[in-house]
MITOR-586832 format. One record per residue (C-alpha): x, y, z; residue in one letter. Coordinates in steps of 0.05 Angstrom, whole numbers, plus 5000, padded with zeros to 4 digits. Example, Ala and Ser with C-alpha at 12.3 -4.5 7.8 and 13.67 -1.06 7.14 Angstrom:
REM MITOR-586832
524649105156a527349795143s
***
This chain:
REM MITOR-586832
222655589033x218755598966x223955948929x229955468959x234955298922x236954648947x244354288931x244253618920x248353278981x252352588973x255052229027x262252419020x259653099010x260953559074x255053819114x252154449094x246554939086x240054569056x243153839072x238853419095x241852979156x240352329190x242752229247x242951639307x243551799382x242751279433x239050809383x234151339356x234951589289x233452309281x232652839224x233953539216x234854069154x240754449161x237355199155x242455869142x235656149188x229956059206x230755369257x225955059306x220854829270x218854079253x216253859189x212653159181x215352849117x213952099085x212351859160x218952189198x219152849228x224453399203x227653819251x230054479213x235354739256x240355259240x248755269248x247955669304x245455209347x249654689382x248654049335x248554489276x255154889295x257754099307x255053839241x258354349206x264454069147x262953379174x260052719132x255952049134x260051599176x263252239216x260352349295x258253039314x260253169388x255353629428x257053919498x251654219532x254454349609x256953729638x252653349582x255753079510x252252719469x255752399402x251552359339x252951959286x251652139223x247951569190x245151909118x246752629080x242652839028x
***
C-alpha cells in the first residue's frame, strides 16, 4: 500500500477501487477500503476499524458503481442484508 495511488472520492462519485466507504447495517456503522487485492485485513484508523475488502467479495461486488445515499444489497443463501451507504471518500 505504500506506493498507492489513491483517487480522491466525493459523494456523488461512484464507488471504486481505493474509496473509502461508510456504511450502516442494522444501526452499526461500518468501514471498509475498497482493495483491487489484497482483502481481509482490518486496519485501526483515528478510533474506527477499516475493513479492506476486495470487489470480489459479496459487499464489494454490491458496492461496485453505487454512491452515498445508494443501498448495497447482499444475498448470502437465504440471508440479505441492505447496506446503506452513509459516507464515500
Amino acid at each position: 500500500y505504500k506506493h498507492l495511488i489513491l483517487k480522491d472520492f466525493g459523494p456523488n462519485d461512484k464507488i471504486n477501487a481505493t474509496a473509502m466507504v461508510e456504511v450502516e447495517l442494522n444501526g452499526k456503522h461500518s468501514f471498509f477500503f475498497i482493495m483491487a487485492k489484497g482483502g481481509g485485513i482490518s486496519v485501526p484508523f483515528e478510533g474506527k476499524t477499516i475493513q479492506v475488502i476486495t470487489p470480489a467479495t459479496p459487499l464489494g461486488e454490491a458496492l461496485q458503481d453505487l454512491r452515498k445515499g445508494d443501498v448495497a444489497v447482499v444475498e448470502t443463501g437465504s440471508q440479505v442484508r441492505e447496506y446503506e451507504i452513509v459516507n464515500v471518500w
